[in-house]
N, C-alpha and C positions, 0 to 999 in steps of 0.2 A: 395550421394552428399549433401553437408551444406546448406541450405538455401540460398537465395539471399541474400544480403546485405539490400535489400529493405525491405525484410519481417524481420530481426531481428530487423531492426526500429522500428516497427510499435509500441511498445508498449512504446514509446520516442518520438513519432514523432511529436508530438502537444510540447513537450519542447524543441526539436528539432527546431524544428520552431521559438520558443521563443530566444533561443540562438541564431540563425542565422539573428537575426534583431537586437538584442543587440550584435554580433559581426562585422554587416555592421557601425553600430553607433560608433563604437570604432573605426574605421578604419579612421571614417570622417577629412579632412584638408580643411583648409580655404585655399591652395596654390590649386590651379589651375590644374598644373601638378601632382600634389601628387592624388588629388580625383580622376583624371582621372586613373592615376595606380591601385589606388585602388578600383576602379569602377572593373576594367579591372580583378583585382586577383577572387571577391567574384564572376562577373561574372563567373569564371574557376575554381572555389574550386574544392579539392576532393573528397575523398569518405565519410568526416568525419569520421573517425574512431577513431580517440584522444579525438574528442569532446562526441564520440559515452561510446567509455570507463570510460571520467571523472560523466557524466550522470549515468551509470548504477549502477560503484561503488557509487555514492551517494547514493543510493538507498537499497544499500546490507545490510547496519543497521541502514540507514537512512531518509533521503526527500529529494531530489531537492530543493533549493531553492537558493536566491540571489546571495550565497556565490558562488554557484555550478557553477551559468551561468560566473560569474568573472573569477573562477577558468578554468572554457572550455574554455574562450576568451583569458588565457593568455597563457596559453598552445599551442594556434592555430596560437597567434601573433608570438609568438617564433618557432613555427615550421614554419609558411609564413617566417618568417626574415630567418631563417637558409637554403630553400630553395631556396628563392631570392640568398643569398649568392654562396650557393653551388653551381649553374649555372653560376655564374662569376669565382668561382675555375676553374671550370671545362672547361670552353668555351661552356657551354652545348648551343645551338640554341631553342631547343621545351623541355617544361615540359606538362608532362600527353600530347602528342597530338598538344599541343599545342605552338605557340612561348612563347618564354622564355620573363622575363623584359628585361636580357642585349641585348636581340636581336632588340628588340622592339623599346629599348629606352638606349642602351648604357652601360658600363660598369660601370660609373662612377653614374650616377643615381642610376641602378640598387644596389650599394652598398650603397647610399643614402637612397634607398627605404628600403633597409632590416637593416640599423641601425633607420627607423623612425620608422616601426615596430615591431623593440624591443624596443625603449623608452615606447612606446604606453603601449605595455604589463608592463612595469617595472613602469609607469604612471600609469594605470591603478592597478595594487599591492599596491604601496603606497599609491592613493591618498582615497585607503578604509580602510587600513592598515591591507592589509591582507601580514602581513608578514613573516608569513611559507607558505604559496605557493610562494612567491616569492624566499624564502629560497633554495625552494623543485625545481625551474626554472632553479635558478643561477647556482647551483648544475650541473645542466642537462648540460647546455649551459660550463659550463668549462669540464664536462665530453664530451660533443659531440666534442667540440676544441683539446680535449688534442689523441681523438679517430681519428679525421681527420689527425692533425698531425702524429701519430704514426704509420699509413698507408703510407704516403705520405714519411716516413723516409727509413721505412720498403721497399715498391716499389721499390726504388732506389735498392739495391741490391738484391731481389726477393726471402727472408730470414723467407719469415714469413711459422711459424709452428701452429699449431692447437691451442695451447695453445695462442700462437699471436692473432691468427684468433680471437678466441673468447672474447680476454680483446678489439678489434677492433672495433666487432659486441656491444659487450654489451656497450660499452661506445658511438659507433656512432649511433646506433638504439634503443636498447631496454633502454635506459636510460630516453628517449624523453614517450616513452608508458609507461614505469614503475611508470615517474614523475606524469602523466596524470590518472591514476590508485590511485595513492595518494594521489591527492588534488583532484580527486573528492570524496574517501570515508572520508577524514580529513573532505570536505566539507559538510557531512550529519550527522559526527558524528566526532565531535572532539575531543571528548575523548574514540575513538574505541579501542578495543584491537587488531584488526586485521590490521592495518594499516602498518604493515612491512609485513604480511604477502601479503596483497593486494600490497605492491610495488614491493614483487617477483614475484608474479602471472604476473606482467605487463613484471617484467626484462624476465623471462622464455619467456612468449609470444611473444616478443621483438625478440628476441633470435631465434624462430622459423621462424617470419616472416622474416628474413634475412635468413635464410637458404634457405626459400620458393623462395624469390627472386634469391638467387646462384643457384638454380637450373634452374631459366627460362634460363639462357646463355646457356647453353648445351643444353637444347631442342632442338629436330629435329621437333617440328611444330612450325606453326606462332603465338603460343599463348604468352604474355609475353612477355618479352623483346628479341628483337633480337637477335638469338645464336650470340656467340660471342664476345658481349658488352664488358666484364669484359677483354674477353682477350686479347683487341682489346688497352684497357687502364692498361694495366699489372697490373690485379688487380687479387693478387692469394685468389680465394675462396676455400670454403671447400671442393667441388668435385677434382679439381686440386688439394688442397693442399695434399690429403690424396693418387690421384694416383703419385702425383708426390714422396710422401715419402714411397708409396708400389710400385717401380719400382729398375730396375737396373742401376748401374751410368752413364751408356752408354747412355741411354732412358732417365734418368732425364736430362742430359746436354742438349743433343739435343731438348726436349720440353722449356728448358730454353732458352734457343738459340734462338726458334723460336719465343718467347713470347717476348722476349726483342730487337730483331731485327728483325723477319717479321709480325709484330702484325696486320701490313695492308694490307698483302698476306692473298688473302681469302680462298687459298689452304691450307696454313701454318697454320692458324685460324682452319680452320675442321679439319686437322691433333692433332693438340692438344685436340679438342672436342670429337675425335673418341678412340684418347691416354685414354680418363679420361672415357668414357663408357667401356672400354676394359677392366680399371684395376678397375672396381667394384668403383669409386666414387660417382656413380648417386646413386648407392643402400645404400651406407654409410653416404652419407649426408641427403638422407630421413630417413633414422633409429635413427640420430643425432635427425633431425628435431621431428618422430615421438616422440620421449624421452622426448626433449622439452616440447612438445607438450601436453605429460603424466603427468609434473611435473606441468606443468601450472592447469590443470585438478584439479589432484588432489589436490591443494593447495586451490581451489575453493571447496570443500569438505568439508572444514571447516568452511565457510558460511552458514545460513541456506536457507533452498530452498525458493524462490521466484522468481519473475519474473526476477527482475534485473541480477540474479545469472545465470538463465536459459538463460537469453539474454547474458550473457559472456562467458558461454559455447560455442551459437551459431557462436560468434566472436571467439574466437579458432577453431573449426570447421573452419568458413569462411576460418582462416586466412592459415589455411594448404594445404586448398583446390581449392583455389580461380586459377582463371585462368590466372590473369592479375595484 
């Protein structure tokens, strides 16, 4: 087993620290209700892990410094805003655990809150002018848009194929870690040679940790997201994708059937989840995953050894392993 998320900190953790007071300070509104939201988000952050990655790679043939904390806050502003968001797409109620903004405080705020969010970050880019990371954001933020869409197109007829899956995953997940990967080593060393290399290491890693997550729905324990989630919102992943295209046409219709018309039959929902352990998907999308997972590695190889490098390792690790 990979390490805790706790202990791959540790050798970040005092900067860590630093960036989490200069990204409360970035967050600050003189409007009333606005400080209160955002009192309310930094309370409930996540794991850091974007802030965790734009740190390290600074460090891979670099330093930490001024640019680096800019660079982790505008990356976190844009991930807080697209999550705010995303829970209004979705009608989501709780994020991580916990109530959602739109739940809290409305649909209409809540999209308020996550376009003041990304001003903040696009404010924050310009008013230092750092403008390749903002370049390297905008980029992400019209790939994450164009990746939610193509999903959402795809859904409707229940069409998507592997190759779909993966222009899906890489434009809605791994583009957000890959950007994050990129302006923090641009951040330590702005004229590095590795800098496209370190944006793939982030797309690859990206890439696995959405895999990681397609697999918590199928789980038969309580770790992870509740079996079922994806199929519950006809959302075809990799395990599904791959048994639904190694079955016979009888079995594909009928699991199509059930996904698109008893998605909230919780018979209907295990039937499909028992479908996709039957025809070898749990085993094909970790093998997917593990590949991923090999290329991100290795790409990291071409780094020299240091701590930073060792702590990115540990985050691959985490990221394949992780329980939740």
């Amino acid at each position: 087993m990979s390490l805790s998320l706790d202990e791959i900190k540790k050798p970040i953790a005092a900067e860590l620290q630093q960036f989490e007071e200069k990204f409360k300070a970035s967050m600050r509104s003189k409007t009333a209700l606005l400080d209160k939201i955002m009192y309310y988000i930094v309370q409930h952050k996540g794991k850091q892990m974007r802030p965790m990655f734009v740190l390290f790679c600074a460090q891979l043939e670099g330093e930490i410094n001024e640019r680096t904390y800019r660079g982790a806050a505008l990356v976190e502003l844009l991930h807080t805003a697209t999550l705010v968001h995303d829970d209004v797409v979705d009608d989501s109620r709780r994020r991580r655990g916990i109530f959602s903004i739109n739940a809290l405080w409305k649909n209409k705020i809540a999209v308020l809150v996550g376009d003041y969010l990304l001003s903040k970050g696009l404010l924050l880019a310009v008013e230092n002018r750092e403008y390749e990371p903002l370049q390297i954001v905008s980029r992400a933020v019209k790939e994450m848009s164009e990746g939610e869409l193509l999903q959402m197109e795809k859904a409707r007829l229940l069409d998507i194929d592997e190759a779909v899956y993966f222009d899906i995953i890489r434009q809605k997940t791994s583009t957000l870690i890959a950007s994050a990967c990129e302006i923090g080593y641009y951040s330590g060393n702005e004229n590095g040679i590795h800098r496209n290399d370190v944006r793939l290491f982030g797309e690859k890693l990206g890439i696995a940790f959405q895999i990681r997550d397609d697999l918590f729905d199928f789980s038969h324990d309580n770790i992870g997201k509740p079996s079922g989630i994806d199929i519950k919102e006809k959302k075809l992943t990799l395990p599904l994708i791959y048994a639904l295209q190694n079955t016979e046409k009888d079995t594909r219709r009928e699991m199509i059937y059930l996904i698109k018309n008893k998605n909230e039959d919780k018979n209907s929902v295990a039937k499909v989840i028992g479908f996709v352990h039957r025809s070898g998907g749990m085993e094909y999308a970790t093998a997917k995953m593990e590949s991923y997972k090999n290329d991100a590695l290795h790409i990291l190889e071409k780094m020299p050894d240091s701590a930073a490098s060792a702590g990115l390792k540990q985050l691959v690790q985490y990221t394949i392993e992780r329980r939740k």
